[in-house]
N, C-alpha and C positions, 0 to 999 in steps of 0.2 A: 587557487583557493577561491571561496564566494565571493563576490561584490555584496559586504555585509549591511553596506549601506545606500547599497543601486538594487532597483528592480529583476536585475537578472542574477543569475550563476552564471560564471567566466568558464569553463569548461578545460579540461586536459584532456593529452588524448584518451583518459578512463571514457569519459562522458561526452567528448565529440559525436554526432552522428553524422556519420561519413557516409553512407550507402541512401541514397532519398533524402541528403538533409534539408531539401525544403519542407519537410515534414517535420522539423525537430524546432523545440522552441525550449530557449534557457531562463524561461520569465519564472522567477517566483510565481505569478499567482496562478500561472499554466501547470507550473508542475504541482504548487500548496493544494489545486481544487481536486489533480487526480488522486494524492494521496489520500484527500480526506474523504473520498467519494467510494475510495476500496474496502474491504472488510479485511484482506490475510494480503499478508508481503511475504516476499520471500528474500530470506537471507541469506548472502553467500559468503563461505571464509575458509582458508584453510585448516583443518583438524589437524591431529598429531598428524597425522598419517598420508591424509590425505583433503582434496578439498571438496565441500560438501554443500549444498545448497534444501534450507530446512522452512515450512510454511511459520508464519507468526502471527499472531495476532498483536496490534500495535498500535496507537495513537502519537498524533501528534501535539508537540506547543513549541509555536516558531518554528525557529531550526532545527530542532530534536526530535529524532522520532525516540521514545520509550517502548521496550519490548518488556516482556516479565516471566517467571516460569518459577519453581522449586527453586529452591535452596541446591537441590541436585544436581540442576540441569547442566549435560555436558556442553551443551553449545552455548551458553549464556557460562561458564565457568571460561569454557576455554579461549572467547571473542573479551573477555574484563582481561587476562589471565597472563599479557605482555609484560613484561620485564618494568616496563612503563603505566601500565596498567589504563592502557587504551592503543588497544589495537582497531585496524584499518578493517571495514567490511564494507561488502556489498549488495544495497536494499533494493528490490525491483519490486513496483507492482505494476498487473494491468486489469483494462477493463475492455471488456469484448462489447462493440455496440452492431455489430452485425457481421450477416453471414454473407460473401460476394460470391455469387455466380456468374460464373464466365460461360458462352458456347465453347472457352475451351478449356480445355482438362490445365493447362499450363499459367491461364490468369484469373484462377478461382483464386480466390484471397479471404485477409479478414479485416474489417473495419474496427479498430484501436484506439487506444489512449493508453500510454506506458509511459513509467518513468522507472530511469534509471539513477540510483546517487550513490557518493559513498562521503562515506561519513569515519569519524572515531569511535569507538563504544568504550564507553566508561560504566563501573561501576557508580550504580547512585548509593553514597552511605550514609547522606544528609534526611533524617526523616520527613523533614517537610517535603522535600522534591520528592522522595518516593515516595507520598501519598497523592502530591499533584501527576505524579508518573501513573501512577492504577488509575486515577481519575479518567486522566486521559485517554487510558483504554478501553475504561466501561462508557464512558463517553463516545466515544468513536465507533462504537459498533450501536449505540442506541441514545442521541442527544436527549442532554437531561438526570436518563437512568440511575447517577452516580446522586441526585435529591433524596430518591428512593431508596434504594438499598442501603444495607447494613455495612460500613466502612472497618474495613481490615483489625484487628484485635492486632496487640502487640505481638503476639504467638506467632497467629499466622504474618505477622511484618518479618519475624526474623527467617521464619520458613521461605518467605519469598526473596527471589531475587530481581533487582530492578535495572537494567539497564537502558543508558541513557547514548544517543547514538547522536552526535551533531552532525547537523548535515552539510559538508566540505564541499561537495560540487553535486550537481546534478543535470538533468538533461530529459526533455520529455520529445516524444516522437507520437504521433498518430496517421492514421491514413481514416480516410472520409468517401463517400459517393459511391459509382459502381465500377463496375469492370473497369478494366483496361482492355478495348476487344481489336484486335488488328482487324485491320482494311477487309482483307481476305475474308473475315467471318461473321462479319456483320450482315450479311444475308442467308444464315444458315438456319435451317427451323429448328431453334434449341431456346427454350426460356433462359433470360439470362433477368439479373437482377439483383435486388437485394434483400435479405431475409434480416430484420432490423432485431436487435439482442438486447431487452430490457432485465435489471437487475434489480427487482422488487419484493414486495413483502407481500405472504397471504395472510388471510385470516390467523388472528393470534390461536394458541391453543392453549388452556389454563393447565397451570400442576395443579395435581388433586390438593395441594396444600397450601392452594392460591386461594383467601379469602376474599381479598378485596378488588374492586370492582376493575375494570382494565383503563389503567391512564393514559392520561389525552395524549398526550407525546403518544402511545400506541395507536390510540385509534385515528390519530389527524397524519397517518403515514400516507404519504399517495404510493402511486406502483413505483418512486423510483424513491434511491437511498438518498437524505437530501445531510 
């Protein structure tokens, strides 16, 4: 389980990183910055049938990340939908910060930031949390935004579904710099290097049914998501 009241996550072997673990860090605030720095997770679990891994869009507060969908949705019905009514999943996101080129075809690589955790998912039935649960997702893809915009009608509250995922353990891994180039190839004439990978925002674009002027939260965005 976490250390709820220490700075890391204690890891199993779900979330050990065994392969390069000097790359792997179990700090809260290693793993809190990559989640909050991603826009889509991806979530894994097993289906009736079989197991399935589906993109989401998500916010976090603390330990829980909040996912949301329809009333319908098969993968939010069937992750509530344990005998217990909080089953086990599995949340990964990453972020690509560059491209590695090697002289050779064998230590081309990619420069990262991933986390992996797994957590409970519960139904949220409590109305307040499920309004701080959408918050946190309109939040998360655009700080702020949730001032602005028009907050859920009772309708669409019962139409939605809110689930709320704590986070049990986790585990973040990265790789940094360039190559890895053996002895043998470091004098071959081949550019090697690195092609560095920023995840930024262009120019807003208005809906024709956008009257008012573009706010500061949009326009004080630099190139990266902060």
């Amino acid at each position: 389980m976490a250390k709820r009241d220490e700075g890391e996550f204690l890891p199993s072997k779900k979330t050990k990183v065994r392969r390069l673990s000097e790359r792997a860090s179990y700090s809260k605030d290693d793993i809190f910055s990559v989640l909050d720095e991603a826009f889509i997770c991806h979530v894994g679990f097993n289906s009736v049938n079989y197991p399935i891994v589906l993109p989401m869009a998500f916010g976090r507060c603390g330990h829980t990340i909040y996912l949301h969908g329809a009333a319908a949705n098969d993968m939010l019905k069937t992750i509530v939908g344990g005998s217990n009514g909080s089953v086990e999943v599995c949340v990964e996101v990453t972020l690509v910060d560059g491209v590695v080129l090697s002289k050779s075809m064998m230590h081309h690589s990619i420069n990262y930031r991933s986390v992996v955790l797994i957590g409970k998912a519960t139904l949220v039935r409590d109305r307040e949390e499920k309004l701080r649960g959408l918050e946190a997702i309109v939040n998360h893809l655009l700080k702020g935004r949730s001032q602005d915009a028009r907050w859920p009608s009772e309708i669409e509250l019962k139409k939605t579904i809110v689930v709320a995922v704590e986070i049990v353990e986790a585990s973040m891994k990265k790789r940094d710099g360039g190559p890895n180039e053996d002895d043998s190839d470091l004098d071959l004439n081949v550019w090697s290097g690195v092609l560095p990978v920023s995840n930024g925002f262009k120019d807003p674009l208005p809906d024709k049914f956008s009257f008012s002027p573009v706010p500061s939260y949009v326009e004080n965005l630099t190139t990266s998501k902060t």
